[in-house]
C-alpha positions in Angstrom: 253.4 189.8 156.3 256.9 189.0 155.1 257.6 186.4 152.2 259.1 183.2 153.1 262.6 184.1 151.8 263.2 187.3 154.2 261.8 185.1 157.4 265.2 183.3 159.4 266.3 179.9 159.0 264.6 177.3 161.5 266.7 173.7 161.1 265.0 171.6 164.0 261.4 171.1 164.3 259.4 170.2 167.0 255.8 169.2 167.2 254.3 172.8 168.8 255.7 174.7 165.6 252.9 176.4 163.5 252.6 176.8 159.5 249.9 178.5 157.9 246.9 176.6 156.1 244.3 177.6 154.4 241.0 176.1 155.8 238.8 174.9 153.1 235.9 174.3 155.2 236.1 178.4 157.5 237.1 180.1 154.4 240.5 181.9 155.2 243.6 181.4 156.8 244.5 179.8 159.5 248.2 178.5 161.4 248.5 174.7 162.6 251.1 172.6 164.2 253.3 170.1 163.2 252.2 167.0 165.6 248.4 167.8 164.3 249.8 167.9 160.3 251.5 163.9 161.4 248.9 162.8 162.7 246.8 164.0 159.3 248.8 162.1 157.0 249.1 158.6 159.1 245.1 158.7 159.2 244.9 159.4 155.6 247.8 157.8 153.9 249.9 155.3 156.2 247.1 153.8 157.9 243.5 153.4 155.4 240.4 152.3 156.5 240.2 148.3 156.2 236.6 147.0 155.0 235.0 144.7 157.4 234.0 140.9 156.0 232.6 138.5 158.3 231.7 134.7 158.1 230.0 131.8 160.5 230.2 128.9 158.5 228.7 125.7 159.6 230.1 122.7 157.6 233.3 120.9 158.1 234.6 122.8 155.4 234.2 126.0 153.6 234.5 128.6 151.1 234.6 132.5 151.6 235.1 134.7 148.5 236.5 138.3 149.3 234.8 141.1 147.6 236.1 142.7 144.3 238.2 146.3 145.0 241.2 148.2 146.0 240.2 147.9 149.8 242.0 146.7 152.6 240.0 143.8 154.2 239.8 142.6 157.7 238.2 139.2 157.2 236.9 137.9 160.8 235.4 134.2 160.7 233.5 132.6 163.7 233.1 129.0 162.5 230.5 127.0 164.7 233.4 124.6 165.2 236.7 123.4 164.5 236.9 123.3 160.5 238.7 120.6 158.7 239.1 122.5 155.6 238.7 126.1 154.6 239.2 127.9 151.2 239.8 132.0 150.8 239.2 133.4 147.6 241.2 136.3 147.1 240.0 139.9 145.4 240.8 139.4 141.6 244.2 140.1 140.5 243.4 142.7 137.9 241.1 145.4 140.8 244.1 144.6 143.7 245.6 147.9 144.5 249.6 147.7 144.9 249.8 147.8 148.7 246.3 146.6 149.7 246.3 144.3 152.6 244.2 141.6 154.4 243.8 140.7 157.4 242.2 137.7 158.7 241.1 136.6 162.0 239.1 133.1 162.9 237.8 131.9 166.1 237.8 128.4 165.4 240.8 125.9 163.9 240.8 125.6 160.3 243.1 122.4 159.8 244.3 122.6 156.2 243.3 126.2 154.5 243.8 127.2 151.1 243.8 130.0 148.6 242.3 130.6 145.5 245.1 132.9 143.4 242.0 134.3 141.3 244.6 135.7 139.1 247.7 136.5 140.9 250.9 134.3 140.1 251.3 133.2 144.5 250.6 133.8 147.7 254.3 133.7 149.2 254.9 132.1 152.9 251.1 131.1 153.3 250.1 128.8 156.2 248.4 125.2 155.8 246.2 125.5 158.4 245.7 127.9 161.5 244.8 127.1 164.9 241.8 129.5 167.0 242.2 133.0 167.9 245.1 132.9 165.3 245.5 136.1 163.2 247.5 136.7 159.7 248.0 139.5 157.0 248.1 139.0 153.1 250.0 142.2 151.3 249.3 142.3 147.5 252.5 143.7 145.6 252.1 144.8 141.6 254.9 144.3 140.0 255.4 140.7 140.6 251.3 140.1 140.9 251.7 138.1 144.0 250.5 138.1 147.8 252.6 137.7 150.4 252.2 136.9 153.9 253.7 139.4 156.3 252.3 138.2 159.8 251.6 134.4 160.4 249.8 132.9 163.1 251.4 132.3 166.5 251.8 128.8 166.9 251.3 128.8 170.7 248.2 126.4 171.4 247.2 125.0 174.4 248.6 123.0 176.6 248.7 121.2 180.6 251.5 122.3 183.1 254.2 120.3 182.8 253.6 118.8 179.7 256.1 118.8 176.5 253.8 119.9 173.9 253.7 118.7 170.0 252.7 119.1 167.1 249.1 118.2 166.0 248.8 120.1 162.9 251.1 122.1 161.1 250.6 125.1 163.3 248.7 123.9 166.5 250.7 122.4 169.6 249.3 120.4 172.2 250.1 118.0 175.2 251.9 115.4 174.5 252.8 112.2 176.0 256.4 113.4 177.9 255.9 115.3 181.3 259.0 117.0 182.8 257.8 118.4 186.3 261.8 120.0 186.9 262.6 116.9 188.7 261.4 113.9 187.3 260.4 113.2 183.8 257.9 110.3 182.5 256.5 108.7 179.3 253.1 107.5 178.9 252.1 108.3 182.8 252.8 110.8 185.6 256.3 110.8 187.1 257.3 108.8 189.7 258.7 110.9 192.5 262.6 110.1 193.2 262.8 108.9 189.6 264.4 110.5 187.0 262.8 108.3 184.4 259.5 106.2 184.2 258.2 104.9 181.0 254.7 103.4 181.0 253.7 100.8 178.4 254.2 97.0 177.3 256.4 98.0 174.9 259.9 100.5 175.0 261.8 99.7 171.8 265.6 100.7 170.6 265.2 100.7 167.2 268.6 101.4 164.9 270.9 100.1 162.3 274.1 99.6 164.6 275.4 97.8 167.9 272.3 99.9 169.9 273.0 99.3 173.5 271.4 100.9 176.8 273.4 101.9 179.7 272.9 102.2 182.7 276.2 104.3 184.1 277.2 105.1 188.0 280.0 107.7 187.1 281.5 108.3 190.7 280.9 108.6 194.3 282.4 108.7 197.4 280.1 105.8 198.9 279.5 102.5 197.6 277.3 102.2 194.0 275.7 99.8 191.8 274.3 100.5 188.4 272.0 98.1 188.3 268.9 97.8 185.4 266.0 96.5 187.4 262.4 95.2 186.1 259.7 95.5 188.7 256.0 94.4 188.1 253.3 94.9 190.8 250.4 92.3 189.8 247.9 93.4 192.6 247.1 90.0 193.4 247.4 88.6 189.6 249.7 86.5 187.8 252.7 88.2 186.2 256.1 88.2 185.9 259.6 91.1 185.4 262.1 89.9 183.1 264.4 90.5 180.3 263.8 89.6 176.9 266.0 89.5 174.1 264.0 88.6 170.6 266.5 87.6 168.1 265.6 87.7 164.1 266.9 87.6 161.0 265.4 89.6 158.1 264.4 92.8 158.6 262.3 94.6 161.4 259.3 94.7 159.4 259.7 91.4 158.0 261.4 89.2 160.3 262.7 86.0 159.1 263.2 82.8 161.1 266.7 82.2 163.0 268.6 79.0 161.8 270.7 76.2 164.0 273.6 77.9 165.5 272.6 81.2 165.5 273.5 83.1 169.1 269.9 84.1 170.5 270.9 86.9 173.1 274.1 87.1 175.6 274.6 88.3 178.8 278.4 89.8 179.2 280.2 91.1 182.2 283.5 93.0 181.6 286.1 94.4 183.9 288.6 97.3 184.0 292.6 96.0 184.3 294.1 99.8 184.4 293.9 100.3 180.3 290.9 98.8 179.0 287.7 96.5 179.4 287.8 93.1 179.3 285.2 90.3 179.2 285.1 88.2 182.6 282.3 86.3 181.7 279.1 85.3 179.6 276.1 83.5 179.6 274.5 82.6 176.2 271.4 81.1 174.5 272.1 79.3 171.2 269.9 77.9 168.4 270.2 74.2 168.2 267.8 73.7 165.3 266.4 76.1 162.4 263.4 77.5 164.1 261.0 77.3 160.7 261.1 73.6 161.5 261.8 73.2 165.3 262.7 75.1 167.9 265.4 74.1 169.9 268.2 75.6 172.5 271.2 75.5 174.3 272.7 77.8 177.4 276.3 77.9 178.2 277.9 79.9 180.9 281.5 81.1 180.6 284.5 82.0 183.2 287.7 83.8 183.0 290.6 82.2 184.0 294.3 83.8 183.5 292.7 86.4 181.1 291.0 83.1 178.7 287.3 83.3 178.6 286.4 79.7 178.4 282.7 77.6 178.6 282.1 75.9 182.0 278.7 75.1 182.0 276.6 73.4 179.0 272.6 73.0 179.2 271.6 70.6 176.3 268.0 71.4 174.7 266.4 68.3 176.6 267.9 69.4 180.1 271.6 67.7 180.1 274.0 69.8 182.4 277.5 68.8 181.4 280.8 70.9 183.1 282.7 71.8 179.5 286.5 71.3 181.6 286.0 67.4 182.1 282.7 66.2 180.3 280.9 65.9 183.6 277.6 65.3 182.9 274.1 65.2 184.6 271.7 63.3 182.5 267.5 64.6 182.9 264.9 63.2 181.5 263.1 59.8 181.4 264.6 56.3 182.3 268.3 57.6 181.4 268.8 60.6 184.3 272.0 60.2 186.5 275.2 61.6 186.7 278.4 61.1 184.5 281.8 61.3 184.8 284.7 60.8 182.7 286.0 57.1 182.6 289.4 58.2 183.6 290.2 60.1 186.6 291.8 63.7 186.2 291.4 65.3 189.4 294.7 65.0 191.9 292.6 65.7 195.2 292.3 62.3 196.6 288.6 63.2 197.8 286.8 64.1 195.1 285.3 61.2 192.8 286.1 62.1 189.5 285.8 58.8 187.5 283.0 56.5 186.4 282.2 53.6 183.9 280.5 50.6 183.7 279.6 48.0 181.1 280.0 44.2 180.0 282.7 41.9 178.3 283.1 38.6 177.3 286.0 36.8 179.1 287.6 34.3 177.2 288.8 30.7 178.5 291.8 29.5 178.3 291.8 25.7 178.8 290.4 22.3 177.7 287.9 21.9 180.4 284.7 22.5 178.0 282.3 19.8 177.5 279.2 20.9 176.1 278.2 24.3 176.0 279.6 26.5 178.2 279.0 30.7 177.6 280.8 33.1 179.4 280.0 36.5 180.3 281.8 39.3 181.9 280.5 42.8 183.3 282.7 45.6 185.4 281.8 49.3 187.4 284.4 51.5 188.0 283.8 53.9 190.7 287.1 56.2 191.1 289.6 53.7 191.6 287.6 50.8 192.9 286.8 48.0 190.2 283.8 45.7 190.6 284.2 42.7 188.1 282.3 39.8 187.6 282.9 36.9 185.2 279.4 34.6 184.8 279.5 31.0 183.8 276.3 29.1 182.1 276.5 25.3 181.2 274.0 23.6 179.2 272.5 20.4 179.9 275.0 17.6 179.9 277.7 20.3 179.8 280.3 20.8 182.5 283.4 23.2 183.0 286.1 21.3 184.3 289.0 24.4 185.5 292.8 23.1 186.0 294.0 26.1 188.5 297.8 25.0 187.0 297.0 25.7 183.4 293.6 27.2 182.8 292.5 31.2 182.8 290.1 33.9 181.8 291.5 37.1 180.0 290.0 39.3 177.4 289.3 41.9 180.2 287.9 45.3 179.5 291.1 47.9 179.6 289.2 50.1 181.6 289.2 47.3 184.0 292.6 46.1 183.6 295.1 47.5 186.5 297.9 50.2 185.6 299.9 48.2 187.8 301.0 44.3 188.8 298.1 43.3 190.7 296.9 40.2 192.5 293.6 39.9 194.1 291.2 37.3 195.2 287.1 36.1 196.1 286.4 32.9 197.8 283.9 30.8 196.1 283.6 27.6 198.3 284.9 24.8 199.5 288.2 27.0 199.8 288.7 27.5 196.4 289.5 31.6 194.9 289.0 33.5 192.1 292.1 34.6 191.7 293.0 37.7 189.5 296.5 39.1 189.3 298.3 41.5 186.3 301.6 40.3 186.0 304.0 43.1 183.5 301.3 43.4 180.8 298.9 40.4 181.6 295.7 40.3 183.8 294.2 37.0 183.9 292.0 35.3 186.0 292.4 31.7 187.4 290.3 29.5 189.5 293.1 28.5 192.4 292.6 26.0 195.1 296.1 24.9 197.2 294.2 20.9 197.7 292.9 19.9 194.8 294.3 21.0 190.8 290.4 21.3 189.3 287.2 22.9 189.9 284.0 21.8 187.8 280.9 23.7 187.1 277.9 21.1 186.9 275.6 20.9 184.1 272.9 23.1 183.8 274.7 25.8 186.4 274.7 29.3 185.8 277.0 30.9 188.6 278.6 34.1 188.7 281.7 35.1 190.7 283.0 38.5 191.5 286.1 40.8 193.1 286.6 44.5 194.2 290.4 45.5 193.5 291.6 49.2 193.5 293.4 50.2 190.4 
């Protein structure tokens, strides 16, 4: 047999090539291949023989120490039952073998699990917990004393079609409460077919630190759209109601303090595109009209837009009162004092529209010496647009008498918003062809007692008359 030197060169191996061996076990030599050499040294060297440890516990929680040694371990737990906590105690620091590994396996969740160094300095990348039929391998390294985790658990779970999963533990997922079915997607409940979004609960909350605002957006179609938010509540037969609610607070969100007088308590805005920009075209607003610690009060005021001004139009008092903000219009609610008010000047040009009201009393003052006695006088007036009802009363005590001279006497001392805006004569019969005559004459408006016959007219003791006239002013 020729020595290795004198035998030719051979630079590419393949797995049928022979090279001799000596075989301790037949006692002489004998040739082997390549492939069968490999496959030698994995089984011996790359891949040793792991030391099976096994362990059902049956508590919530438990402790498993590994055995002392240079094995490789495959630790394989069957818990009875989901464990809450679970404790490895590794092989002591000073009889781990540089290399040696551990594998462990458990057929039940441990939710928090923990290592006992028993002398090494860490164990590097460790999990917290690990969920059933989840696997991971410790790999003990020498020079820095330390275990390290080279395969972790999947983090997989289980789960229900069409469900988003979550988080439940550190590494477990489950369902949670968001379904996505590829067309519609729902919170709290299964989707609602033809809707991209339904959210089930009494309570769907915003919460930030800025203008937060919710839209509701219609980008562009070649048919008529509305973007409309809409709140729909089907009682089945029971009392309910769908609304919108604004809850306005100040303080914080987890302490809320109480609002004060003046403070806006939610607004409704419409806005318009003019070509470069939105605009406002119009509100309608709650206000605080007391500090709601004491009392709770509030207004609600509508607003228009008129040549690009956003102005209020419409004012609802606490207690009911509607007035129009442009001319103090006013419609009174509430007990013995409802009606409707109107300015006491008219400001409207269209000829049919009654735009003016006022009423109340006066005391006309007599000019003249026909007082014997005690006389009073009294005096009341309604406007109505630009008709004036007035009326001038007369009482005479007993043994009293009003004598009136038409050619001297009068009554002024008239209310101005009785008095005409322009010369003015008018009169009321009152008997026995005698007037009450009234007449405004450059800046006077007095009122005589006129009668063509006879220069006086007497009131009788114990009278109390009252005469009247309508005039347009």
């Amino acid at each position: 047999m020729p020595t290795i030197n004198q035998l030719a060169q051979l630079n590419q191996l393949s797995g049928s090539d022979q090279i001799p061996v000596y075989s301790a076990s037949n006692g002489d030599a004998r040739k082997a291949s390549i492939s069968t050499l490999l496959t030698y040294i994995e089984q011996a060297w790359m891949s040793p023989a792991f030391e099976r440890v096994t362990a059902s516990p049956t508590l919530s929680g438990f402790t498993l120490t590994l055995p002392t040694g240079a094995n490789s371990l495959f630790v394989l737990l069957t818990p009875t039952g989901t464990m809450a906590t679970g404790t490895i105690v590794l092989p002591p620091a000073a009889s781990a073998a540089d290399g040696q590994e551990i594998v462990l396996f458990t057929s039940q969740e441990v939710t928090a699990l923990t290592f006992t160094l028993n002398g090494a300095t860490a164990v590097g990348g460790a999990p917290t917990g690990i969920q059933a039929g989840a696997s991971l391998t410790l790999r003990y390294d020498v020079l820095s004393v330390a275990w390290y985790t080279t395969e972790k658990p999947s983090s997989v779970g289980s789960g229900t079609l069409n469900f988003l999963p979550k988080w439940t533990a550190p590494t477990t997922l489950a369902n949670s409460i968001v379904r996505d079915n590829g067309t519609e997607v729902s919170i709290g409940g299964a989707p609602i077919a033809g809707q991209k979004l339904a959210v089930y609960g009494s309570q769907f909350n915003i919460v930030t630190d800025s203008d937060a605002t919710l839209t509701v957006c219609n980008a562009a179609s070649t048919a008529p759209r509305s973007a409309t938010v809409e709140a729909a509540n089907y009682t089945d037969g029971t009392t309910g109601t769908a609304g919108f609610r604004a809850s306005i607070a100040r303080g914080t969100l987890l302490v809320p303090a109480a609002v004060v007088s003046g403070d806006d308590l939610g607004t409704f805005i419409s806005r318009a595109h003019d070509g470069t920009g939105f605009f406002e075209a119009g509100r309608i607003q709650f206000d605080a009209q007391s500090n709601w610690a004491a009392g709770r009060s509030s207004s609600l005021t509508f607003s228009t837009c008129a040549s690009g001004i956003v102005g209020d139009r419409l004012y609802i008092s606490p207690t009911g009162n509607v007035q129009l903000a442009t001319n103090g219009t006013s419609f009174i609610a509430g007990g013995t004092g409802q009606g409707i008010k109107l300015p006491a000047t008219p400001g409207n040009p269209d000829p049919n529209t009654l735009d003016a009201y006022a009423e109340g009393t006066f005391t006309p003052v007599y000019n003249g010496a026909g007082v014997v006695g005690t006389v009073t006088f009294s005096g009341r007036y309604q406007r109505t647009g630009n008709v004036i009802s007035l009326e001038i009363g007369i009482t005479t005590a007993a043994a009293s008498t009003l004598t009136f001279t038409s050619a001297t006497d009068y009554f002024d001392n008239f209310p101005a918003a009785a008095t005409p805006s322009v010369d003015t004569v008018t009169g009321s019969p009152v008997g026995d062809s005698w007037f009450l005559v009234a007449a405004r004459v450059g800046a006077l408006f007095r009122a005589i007692f006129q009668k063509a016959t006879s220069p006086a007219f007497t009131v009788a003791a114990n009278s109390s008359v009252r005469y009247s006239f309508t005039y347009m002013i």
